[in-house]
C-alpha positions in Angstrom: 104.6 122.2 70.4 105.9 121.5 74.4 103.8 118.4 74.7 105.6 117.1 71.2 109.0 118.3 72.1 108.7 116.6 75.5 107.5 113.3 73.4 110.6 113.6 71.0 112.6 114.2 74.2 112.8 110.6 75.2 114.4 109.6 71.8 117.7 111.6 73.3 120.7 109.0 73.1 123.1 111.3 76.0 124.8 108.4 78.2 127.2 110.7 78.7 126.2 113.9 79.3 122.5 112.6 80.9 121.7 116.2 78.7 118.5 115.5 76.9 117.7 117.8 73.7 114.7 117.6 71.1 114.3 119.9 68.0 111.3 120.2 65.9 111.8 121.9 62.8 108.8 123.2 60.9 108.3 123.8 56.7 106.6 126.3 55.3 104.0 123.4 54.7 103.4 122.7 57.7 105.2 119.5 57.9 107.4 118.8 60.8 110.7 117.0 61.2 112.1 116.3 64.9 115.5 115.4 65.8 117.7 114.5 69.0 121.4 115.1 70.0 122.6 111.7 69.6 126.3 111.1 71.7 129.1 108.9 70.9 131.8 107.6 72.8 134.2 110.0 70.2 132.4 113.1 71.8 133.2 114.7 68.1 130.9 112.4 66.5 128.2 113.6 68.3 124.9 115.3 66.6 122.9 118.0 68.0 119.2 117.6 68.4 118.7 120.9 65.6 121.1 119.6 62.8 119.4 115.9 63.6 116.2 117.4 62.7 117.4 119.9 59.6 119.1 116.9 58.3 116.3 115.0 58.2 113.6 117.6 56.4 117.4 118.0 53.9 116.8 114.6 53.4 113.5 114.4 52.9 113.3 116.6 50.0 113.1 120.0 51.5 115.3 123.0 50.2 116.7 125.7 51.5 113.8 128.1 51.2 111.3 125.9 52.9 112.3 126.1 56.2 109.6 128.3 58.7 110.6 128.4 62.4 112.9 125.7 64.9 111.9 124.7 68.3 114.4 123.4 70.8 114.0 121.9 74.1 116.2 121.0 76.5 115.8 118.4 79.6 116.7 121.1 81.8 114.7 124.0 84.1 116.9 126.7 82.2 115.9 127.7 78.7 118.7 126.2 76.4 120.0 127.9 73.3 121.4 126.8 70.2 125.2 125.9 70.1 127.3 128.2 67.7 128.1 125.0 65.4 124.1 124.6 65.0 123.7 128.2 64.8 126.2 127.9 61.3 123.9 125.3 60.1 120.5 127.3 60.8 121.8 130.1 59.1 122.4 127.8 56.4 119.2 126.9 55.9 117.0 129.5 57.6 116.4 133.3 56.2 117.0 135.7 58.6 113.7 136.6 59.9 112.7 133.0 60.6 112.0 131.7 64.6 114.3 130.0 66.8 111.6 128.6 69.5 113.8 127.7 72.6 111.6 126.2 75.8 111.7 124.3 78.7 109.8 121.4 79.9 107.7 123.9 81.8 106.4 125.4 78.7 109.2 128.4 79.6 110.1 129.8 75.8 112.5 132.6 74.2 112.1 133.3 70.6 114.7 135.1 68.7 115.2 135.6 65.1 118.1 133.4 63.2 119.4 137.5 62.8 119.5 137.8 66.5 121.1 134.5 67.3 123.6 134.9 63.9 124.5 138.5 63.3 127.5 137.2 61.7 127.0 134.4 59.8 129.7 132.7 57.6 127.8 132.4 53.9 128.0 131.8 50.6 129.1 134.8 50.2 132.0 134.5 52.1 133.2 131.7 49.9 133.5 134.2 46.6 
């Protein structure tokens, strides 16, 4: 997945921030749907790499229930984790026990669970 992440990588639009970020989110399929953050002028309007690619499996058809594991990579020596507004959308769409990949370009990685990274997510069940 590092060689494919790096790939997806070079789609980043970040004139601002020069901070690169690819996600590759993967079905229970198998299929595979990749995103980038994408940054506007109205920093607000930005989109994060992982909502860019769960967006785009949304789109394509896929349910709630399908999604299997994320992988994130950032364009950075550090191992980069999810921010907490993509972490709300994850736990949205991913059961508890599913992986969050987070790697480097070096092939670096630290996997949690969507439990470890959300132990308190807002839900459905907050809404009743």
């Amino acid at each position: 997945m590092r060689e494919k992440l790096l790939k997806v990588l070079e789609n980043s639009y970040s004139p601002y921030s020069h901070f690169r970020v690819a996600a590759i989110v993967q079905m229970k399929d198998g299929q595979t749907f990749q995103g980038v953050n994408v940054e506007n002028a109205s920093y607000g309007a930005t989109i994060c790499a992982e909502r860019s690619a769960i967006v785009s499996a949304i789109s394509n058809g896929y349910k709630k229930e399908d999604f299997e594991a994320l992988y994130v990579m950032c364009d950075n020596d550090k191992i980069g984790m999810c921010c907490f507004l993509c972490r709300q959308v994850i736990s949205e769409f991913f059961g508890k026990d599913k992986k969050i990949i987070a790697m480097n370009p070096k092939g670096e990685t630290e996997t949690h669970t969507v439990e470890e990274l959300c132990p308190y997510p807002f839900s459905e069940d907050d809404l009743r």
